[in-house]
C-alpha positions in Angstrom: 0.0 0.0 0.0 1.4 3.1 -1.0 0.7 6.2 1.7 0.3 9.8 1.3 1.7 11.9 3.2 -1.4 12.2 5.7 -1.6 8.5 5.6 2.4 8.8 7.1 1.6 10.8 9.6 -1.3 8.9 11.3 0.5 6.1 11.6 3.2 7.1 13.2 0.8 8.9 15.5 -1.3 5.8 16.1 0.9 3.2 16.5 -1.7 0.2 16.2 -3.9 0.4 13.4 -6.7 -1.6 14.4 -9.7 0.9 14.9 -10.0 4.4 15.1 -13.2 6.5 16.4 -14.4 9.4 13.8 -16.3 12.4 15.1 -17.5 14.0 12.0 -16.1 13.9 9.1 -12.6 12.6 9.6 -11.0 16.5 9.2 -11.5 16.0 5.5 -9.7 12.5 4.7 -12.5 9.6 5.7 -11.4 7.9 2.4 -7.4 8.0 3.3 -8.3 7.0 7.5 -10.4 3.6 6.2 -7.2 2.9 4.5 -5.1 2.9 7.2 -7.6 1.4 10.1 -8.4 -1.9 10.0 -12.4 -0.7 11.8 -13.2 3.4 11.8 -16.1 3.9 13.8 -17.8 7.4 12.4 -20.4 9.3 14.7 -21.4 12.2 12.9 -24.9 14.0 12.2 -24.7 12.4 8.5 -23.5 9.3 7.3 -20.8 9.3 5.5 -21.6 8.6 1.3 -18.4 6.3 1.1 -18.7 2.6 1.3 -16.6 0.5 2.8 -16.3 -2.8 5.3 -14.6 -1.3 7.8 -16.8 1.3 7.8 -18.9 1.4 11.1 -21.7 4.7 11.7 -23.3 5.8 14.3 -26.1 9.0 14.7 -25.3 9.3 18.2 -23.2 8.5 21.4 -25.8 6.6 23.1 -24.1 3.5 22.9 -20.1 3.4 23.0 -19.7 -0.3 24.4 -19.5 -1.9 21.0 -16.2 0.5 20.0 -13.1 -1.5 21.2 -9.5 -1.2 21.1 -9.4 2.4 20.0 -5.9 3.3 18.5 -6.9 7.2 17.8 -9.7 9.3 18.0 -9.8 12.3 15.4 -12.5 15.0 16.1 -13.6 17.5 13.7 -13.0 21.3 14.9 -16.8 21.8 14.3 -17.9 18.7 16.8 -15.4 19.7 19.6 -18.5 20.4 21.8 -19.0 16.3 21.8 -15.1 15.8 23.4 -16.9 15.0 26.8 -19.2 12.9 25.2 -16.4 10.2 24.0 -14.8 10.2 27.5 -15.7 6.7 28.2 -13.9 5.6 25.2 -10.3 7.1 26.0 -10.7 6.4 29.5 -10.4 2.2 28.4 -8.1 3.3 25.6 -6.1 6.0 25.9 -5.1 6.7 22.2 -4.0 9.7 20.8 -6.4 12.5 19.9 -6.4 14.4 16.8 -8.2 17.3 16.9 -8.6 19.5 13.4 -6.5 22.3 13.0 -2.9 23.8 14.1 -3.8 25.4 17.1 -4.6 24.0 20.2 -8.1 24.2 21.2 -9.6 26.5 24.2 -9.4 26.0 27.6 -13.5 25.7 27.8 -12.7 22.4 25.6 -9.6 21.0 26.7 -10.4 21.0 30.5 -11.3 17.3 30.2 -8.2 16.1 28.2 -5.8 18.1 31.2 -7.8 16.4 33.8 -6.9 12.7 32.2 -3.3 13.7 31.7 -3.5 14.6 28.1 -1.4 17.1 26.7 -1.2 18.9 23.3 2.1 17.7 22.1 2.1 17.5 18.1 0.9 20.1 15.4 0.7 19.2 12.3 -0.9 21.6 9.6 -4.5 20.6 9.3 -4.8 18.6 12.9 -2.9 18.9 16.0 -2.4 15.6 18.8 -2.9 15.2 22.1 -1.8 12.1 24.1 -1.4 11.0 27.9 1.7 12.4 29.1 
């Protein structure tokens, strides 16, 4: 498999590649993340018009249980109000989060990722990470 250079980056982020957790639209590169995960779990308002197998969606966060082994988490700048909302999931797993765009987001978001010991420690261009320090 030949990778871009986004593909590069995310997998040196996300060490495993088993599943990844999508809220929204995947900051613009669904196609190039199902390439790279072996599951992407996608919670967003819409469902995605791709098709794929490993292609999981979801309307809502009512039921996280099913979404296991999380290698990283990628939230869409727009959906940043739902980061509280996925706390359960990177609580079990505590994969890296890649939040959409270069600068780090506002203290009235990031209050739970301090709390847990993440820390903003990557930026990237069009995302910047966070990971337990």
């Amino acid at each position: 498999m030949i990778m871009n250079k986004f593909q590069k980056r995310i997998s040196k982020t996300a060490k495993n590649h088993g599943s990844a957790l999508v809220i929204g639209s995947g900051l613009g590169h669904l196609e190039e993340i199902l390439e790279v995960f072996r599951i992407v779990f996608v919670i967003a308002d819409v469902a995605p018009n791709i098709k794929a197998r490993n292609l999981t969606f979801r309307e809502n966060f009512d039921d996280l249980n099913p979404i296991t082994d999380v290698d990283a988490i990628f939230f869409d700048l727009d959906h940043i109000k739902y980061l509280e909302n996925v706390s359960p999931v990177w609580h079990k797993y505590p994969a890296p989060i890649l939040i959409e765009g270069n600068d780090v987001i506002e203290r009235e978001f990031s209050k739970p990722l301090y709390k847990h010991n993440y820390r903003a420690v990557d930026q990237q261009g069009i995302y910047h990470v966070w990971k337990i320090i």
